[in-house]
C-alpha positions in Angstrom: 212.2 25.8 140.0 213.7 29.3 139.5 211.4 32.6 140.1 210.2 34.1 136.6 211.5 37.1 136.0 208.4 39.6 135.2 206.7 40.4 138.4 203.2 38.3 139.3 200.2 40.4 138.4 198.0 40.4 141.6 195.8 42.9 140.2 191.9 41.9 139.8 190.8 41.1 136.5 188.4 43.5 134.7 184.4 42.9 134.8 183.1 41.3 131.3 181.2 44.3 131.0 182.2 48.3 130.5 181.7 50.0 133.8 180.6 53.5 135.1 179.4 56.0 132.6 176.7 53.8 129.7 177.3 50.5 131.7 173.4 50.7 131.3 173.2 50.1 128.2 175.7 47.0 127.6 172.8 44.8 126.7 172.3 43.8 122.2 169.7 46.0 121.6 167.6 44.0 118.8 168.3 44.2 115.2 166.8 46.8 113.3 165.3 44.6 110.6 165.8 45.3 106.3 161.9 46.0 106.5 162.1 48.6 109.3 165.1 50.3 107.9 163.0 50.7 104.3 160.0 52.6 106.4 161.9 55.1 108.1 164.1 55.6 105.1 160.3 56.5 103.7 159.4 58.4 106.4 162.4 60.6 106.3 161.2 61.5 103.0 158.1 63.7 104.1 159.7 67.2 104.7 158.1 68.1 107.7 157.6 64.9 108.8 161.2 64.0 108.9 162.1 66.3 111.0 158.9 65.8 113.8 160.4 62.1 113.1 164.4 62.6 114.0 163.6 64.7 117.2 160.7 62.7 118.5 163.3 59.5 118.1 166.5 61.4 119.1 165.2 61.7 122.2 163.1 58.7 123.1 164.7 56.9 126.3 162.8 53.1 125.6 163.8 53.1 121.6 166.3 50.9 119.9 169.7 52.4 120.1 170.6 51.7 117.0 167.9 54.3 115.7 168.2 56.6 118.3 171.5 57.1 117.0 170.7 57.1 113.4 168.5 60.2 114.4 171.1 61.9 116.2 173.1 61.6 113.2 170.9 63.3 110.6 170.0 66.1 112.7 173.5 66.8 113.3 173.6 66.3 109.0 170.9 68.5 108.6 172.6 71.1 110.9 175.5 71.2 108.9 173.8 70.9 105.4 171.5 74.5 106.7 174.8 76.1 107.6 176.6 75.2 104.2 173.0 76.1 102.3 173.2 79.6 104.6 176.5 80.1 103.4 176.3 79.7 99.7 173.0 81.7 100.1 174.7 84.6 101.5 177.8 84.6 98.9 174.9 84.3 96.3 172.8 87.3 97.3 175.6 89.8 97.9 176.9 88.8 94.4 173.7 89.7 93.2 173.6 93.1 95.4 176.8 94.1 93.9 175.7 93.8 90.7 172.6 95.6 91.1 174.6 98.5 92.5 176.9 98.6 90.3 173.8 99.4 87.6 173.3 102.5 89.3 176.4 104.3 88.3 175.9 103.5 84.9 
């Protein structure tokens, strides 16, 4: 029987599992139930509250992941929502300003 053509591949096959950086973490973390999803969605509606709420789980190293991440995300949202309020704010006011001096050379 002839050799086949494509070289033999003597190199070790890969673990079932991601290794080095998160290999921690390659466990199902448990389903965030329907229920659960509903009270922090009502939670997050408290303004002060939310935001206690998003950091405090943001940064809790026992939580589900799935949350964890979830908070992540809306703080990084809220970030960028203050930044784009900031912005209109500022275009807003000086419009204003340079009406209100332009009422004094009248």
């Amino acid at each position: 029987m002839p050799e086949p053509i494509y070289p033999k591949n003597d190199a070790p096959s890969p673990p079932p599992y991601p290794q080095g950086w998160g290999a921690q973490q390659a466990y199902d973390a448990p389903v965030v139930s329907t229920g659960e999803w509903l009270v922090i969605h009502i939670l997050l509606w408290i303004p002060i509250v939310n935001l206690i709420l998003l950091i405090v789980w943001s940064f809790d190293q026992n939580a589900n992941p799935n949350r964890v991440n979830f908070a992540k995300a809306n703080l990084i949202l809220i970030g960028i929502k203050i930044l784009i309020a900031a912005f209109f704010i500022g275009m807003f006011m000086g419009l204003i300003l340079r009406y209100i001096d332009a009422f004094n050379y009248i």
